[in-house]
N, C-alpha and C positions, 0 to 999 in steps of 0.2 A: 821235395825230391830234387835231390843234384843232376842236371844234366849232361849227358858227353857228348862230344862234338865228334865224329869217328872219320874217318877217310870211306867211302863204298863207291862202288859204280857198278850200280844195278843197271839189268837188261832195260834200253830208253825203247820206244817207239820212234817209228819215223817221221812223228810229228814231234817229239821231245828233242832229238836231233837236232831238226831243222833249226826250232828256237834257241837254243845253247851255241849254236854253229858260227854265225857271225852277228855281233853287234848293228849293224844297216839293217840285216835283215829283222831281228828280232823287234828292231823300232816300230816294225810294223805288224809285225805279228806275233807278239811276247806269249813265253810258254807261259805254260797253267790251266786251269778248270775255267775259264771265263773272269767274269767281276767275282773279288772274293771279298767276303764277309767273315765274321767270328772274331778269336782271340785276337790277337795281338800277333804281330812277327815277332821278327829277330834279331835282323839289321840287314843295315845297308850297308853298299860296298859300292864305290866310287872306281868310274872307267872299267876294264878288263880284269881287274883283280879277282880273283879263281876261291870262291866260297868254297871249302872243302865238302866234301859228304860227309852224312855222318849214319852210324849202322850200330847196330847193337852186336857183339860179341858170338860167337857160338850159341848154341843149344842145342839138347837133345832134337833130331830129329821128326821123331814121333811123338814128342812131348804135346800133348792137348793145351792149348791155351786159350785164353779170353784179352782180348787185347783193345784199346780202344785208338783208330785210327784217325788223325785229323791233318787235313788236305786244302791248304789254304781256307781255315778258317771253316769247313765243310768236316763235320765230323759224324764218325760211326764205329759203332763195336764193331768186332770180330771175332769168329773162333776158326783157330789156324794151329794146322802143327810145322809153321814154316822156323825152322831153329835159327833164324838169323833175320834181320829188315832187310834185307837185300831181297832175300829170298820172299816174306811177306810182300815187300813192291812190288817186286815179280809179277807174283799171284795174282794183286788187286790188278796190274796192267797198269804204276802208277811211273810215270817217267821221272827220272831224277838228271838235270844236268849238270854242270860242272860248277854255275854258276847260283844253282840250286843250295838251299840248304835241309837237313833232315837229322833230328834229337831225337833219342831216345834215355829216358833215368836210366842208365844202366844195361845188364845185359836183357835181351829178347826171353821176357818171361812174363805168364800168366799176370793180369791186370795192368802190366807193360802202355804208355802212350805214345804214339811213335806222332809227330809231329813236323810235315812236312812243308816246306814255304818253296813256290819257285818266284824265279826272280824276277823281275820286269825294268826295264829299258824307260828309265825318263829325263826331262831335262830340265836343269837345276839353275837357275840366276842366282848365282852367288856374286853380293859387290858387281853388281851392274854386268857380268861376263855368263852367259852360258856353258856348260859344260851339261855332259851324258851322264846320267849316274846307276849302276844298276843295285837294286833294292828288293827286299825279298818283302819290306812292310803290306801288311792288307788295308792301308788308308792313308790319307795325304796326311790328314794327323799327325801321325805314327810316322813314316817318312820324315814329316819335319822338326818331330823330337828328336832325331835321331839327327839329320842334318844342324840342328839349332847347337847342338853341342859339342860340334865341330867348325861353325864358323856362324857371325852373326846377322847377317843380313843375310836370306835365304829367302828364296821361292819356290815354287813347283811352276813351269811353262805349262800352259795346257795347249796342246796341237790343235789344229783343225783336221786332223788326218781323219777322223770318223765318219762313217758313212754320209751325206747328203752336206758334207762340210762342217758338223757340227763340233763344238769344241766339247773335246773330253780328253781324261786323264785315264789311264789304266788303274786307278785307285780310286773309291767310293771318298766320300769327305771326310767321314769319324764316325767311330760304332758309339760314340758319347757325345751329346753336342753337346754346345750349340754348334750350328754354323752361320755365317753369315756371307750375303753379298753385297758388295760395295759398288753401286753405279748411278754416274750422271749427279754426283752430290748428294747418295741417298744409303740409306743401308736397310737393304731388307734381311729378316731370319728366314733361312730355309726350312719349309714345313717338316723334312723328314731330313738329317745331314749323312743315314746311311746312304746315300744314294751316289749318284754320279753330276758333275762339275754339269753336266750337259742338261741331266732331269733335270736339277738343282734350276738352273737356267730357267728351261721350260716352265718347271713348278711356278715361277715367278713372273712369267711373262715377259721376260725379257730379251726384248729381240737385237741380236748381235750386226754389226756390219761387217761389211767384207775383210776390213781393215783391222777390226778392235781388236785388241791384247788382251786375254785372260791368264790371271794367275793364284797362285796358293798360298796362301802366309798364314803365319800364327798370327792372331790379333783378339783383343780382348781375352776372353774366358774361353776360344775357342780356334777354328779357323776362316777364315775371311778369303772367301775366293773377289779377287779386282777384276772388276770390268774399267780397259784404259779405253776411250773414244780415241781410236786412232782415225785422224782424218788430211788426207797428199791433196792440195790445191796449188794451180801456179796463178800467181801472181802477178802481175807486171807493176816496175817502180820505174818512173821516171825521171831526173834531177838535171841540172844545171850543166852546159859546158860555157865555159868563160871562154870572153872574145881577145882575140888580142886586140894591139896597139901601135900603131904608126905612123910618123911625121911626113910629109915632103914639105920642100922650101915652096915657100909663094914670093917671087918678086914683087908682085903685084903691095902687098902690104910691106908697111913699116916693122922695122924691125923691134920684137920686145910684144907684139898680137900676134893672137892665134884663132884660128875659125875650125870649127870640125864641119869636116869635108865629107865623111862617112859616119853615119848614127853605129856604133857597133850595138849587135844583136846576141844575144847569147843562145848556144844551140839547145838541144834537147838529146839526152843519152837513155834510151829506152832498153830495159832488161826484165827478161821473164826467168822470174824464180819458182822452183817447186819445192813450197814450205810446207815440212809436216808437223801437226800440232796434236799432243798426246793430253786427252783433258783441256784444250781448248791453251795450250802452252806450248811453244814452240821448241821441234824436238833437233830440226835439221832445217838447210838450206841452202839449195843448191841452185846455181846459177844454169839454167838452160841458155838462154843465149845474149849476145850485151853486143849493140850498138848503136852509131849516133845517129835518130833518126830526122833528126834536124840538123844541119850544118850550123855553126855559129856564123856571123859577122862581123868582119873584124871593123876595128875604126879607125879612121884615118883625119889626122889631124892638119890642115894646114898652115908654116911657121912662116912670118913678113921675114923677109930679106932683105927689104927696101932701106934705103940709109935714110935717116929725117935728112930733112934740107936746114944747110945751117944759114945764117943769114948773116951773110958779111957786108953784100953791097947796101941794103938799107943802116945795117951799124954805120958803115965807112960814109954814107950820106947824110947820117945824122946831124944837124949841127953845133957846134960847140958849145951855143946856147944851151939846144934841149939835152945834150952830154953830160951838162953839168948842174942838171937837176936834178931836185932830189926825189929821185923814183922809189926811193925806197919805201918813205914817208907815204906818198900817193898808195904804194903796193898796200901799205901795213892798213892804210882808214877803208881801201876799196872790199880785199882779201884778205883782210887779220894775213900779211905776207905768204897763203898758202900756195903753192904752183898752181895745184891740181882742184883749187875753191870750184863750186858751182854754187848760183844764188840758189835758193827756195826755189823761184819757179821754173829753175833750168834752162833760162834764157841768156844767164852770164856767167862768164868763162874766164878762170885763169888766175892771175896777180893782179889785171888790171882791170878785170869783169868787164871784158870784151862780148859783145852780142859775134852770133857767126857771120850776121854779113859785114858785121867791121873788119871784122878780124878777114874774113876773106878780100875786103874792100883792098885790106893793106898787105895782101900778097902770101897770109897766110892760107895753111889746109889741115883740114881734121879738126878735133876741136883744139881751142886755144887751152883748155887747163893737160892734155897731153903733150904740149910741145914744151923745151926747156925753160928753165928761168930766162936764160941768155934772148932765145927767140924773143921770149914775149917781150919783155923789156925793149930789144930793138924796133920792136914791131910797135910800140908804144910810145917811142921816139919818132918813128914813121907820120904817125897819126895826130902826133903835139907839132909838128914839121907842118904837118898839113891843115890841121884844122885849130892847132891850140890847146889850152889845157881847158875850154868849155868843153869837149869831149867827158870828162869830167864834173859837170856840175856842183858838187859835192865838197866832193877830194881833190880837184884840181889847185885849190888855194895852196895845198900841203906840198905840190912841185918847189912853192918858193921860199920854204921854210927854210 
């Protein structure tokens, strides 16, 4: 049998009203008989868009007829001599609103079906976005057939709006299962899938938290209501502040050393975040509050200022004798020629592997392998001035090469 889609606006009740009246309101109190069961809808209609009525044609008025009446999926005969569906409505007391829909084969006559769907107020995640959708489907199924071939990734939101906070949908699961629910890594079958998202739940033992997400999807051979473990904890991360860095002069030391004056410390930057994780995966995270709860240390290095002391009056007193030896020769058998040599046992110093109290005997300071070539050599001349080239035991033969 062909169906037609007709225009009517039969007499509503004050409760049919209310629910066709505004969108807010109807989210919460969607027209119709309660949960509906039966056939199959019609379709769905997306946002405020205006589902036409539909009414059957004239008829005799007093025409006797047998008619058979179904009302969201709730059906029953009739015998009516109502010559029009408007008028049958009427009669039954059945509300139609605007966003209602209502079929009839043809005109208003004997064995006639008049099939009526009111709509309901739900919320669709399409592509990760909410929107309101209203729907005249008797089942989340049904719904998402109809949704699925309009766009691909599609859910049904289920509220917590129901009595004691429990999550349910204004539509039963499917008058054909399976159905299934998906929670905490696991999938159970719903013993009965006509039912509601919230029995469905119960039948199963599974108990929801304050936070968790429920939703509707096609999945396998049926539909798969998702439980997501929504779980908000804050956090605190702690991390590094870097110290700075800074010199002052020290006259005190030679110039070319450096001493640290201040150990720099690094501080501590303390932050409490409030991260939420959906299935144990982080979904968000937000920074409640960030600061340094330790100050850093900064470090402070001190640079010698001091000038080496050069040594002219030991050179200028040197004599022309020890002038004109060969220091080099001596340097190269004591220190393979290095400035900065220290023996093995770190008792001798320099070019000429001076011990420290020589080298201080003859008017040096610091150690001998830090002072110049030039020094030590004069300072070396000092010491052949004074005591000879047995200073030397060794290498001293090599002055007279």
């Amino acid at each position: 049998m062909k169906f037609s889609t007709l225009s009517l606006r039969p007499h509503r009740s004050r409760d049919a009203q209310a629910s066709n009246a505004d969108p807010a309101a109807e989210a919460g109190a969607p027209a119709g008989t309660g949960r509906r069961r039966g056939r199959r809808a019609l379709v769905v209609v997306a946002g405020a868009t205006v589902v036409v009525l539909a009414g059957a044609g004239a008829a005799v008025a007093d025409a006797h007829k047998t008619v058979t009446l179904d009302v969201d999926g709730q059906t029953r005969t009739l015998s009516t001599f109502a010559g029009s569906v408007s008028g049958l409505l009427e009669a039954q007391d059945v509300a139609v609103g605007t966003r209602d829909t209502v079929s009839v084969g043809g005109a208003l006559q004997d064995g006639s079906t008049i099939v009526v769907r009111h709509a309901q107020l739900i919320t669709v995640l399409r592509d990760g976005v909410q929107q309101a959708v209203w729907t005249t489907a008797l089942t989340a199924d049904e719904a998402l057939e109809t949704l699925d071939a309009r766009a691909g990734d599609v859910s049904l939101v289920v509220s917590r709006s129901a009595p004691g906070g429990r999550f349910d949908l204004p539509l039963d699961l499917a008058l054909d299962g399976p159905a299934e629910v998906l929670v905490d890594g696991t999938t159970l079958e719903a013993p009965d899938p006509d039912v509601s998202v919230g029995d469905a739940l119960a039948a199963l033992d599974v108990v929801l938290g304050p936070l968790d997400e429920v939703t509707v999807r096609h999945g396998g051979d049926g539909v798969q209501v998702v439980v997501t473990r929504v779980v908000v904890q804050d956090v605190t991360v702690t991390s590094e502040v870097a110290y700075a860095s800074s010199t002052v002069d020290d006259p005190a030391r030679y110039v070319g050393t450096t001493k640290v004056v201040t150990a720099g410390v690094a501080g501590v930057r303390t932050q409490v975040q409030r991260v939420t994780t959906a299935d144990g995966v982080e979904r968000t995270r937000v920074t409640l509050s960030d600061e340094v709860t330790s100050a850093p240390v900064d470090e402070v290095v001190a640079v010698g200022t001091k000038a080496r002391p050069v040594v002219v009056a030991q050179a200028a007193a040197a004599s022309a004798a020890s002038g004109g030896l060969n220091w080099a020769a001596l340097a190269a058998c004591e220190s393979g020629g290095r400035v900065d040599a220290v023996s093995a046992n770190g008792k001798y110093h320099g070019l000429y592997q001076f011990s420290l109290s020589t080298w201080a005997g003859v008017g040096g300071s610091g150690l001998p392998s830090q002072a110049s070539a030039e020094e030590q050599t004069a300072r070396a001349q000092a010491l052949y001035d004074r005591s000879g080239a047995g200073q030397w035991p060794h290498c001293g033969p090599r002055l007279f090469s």
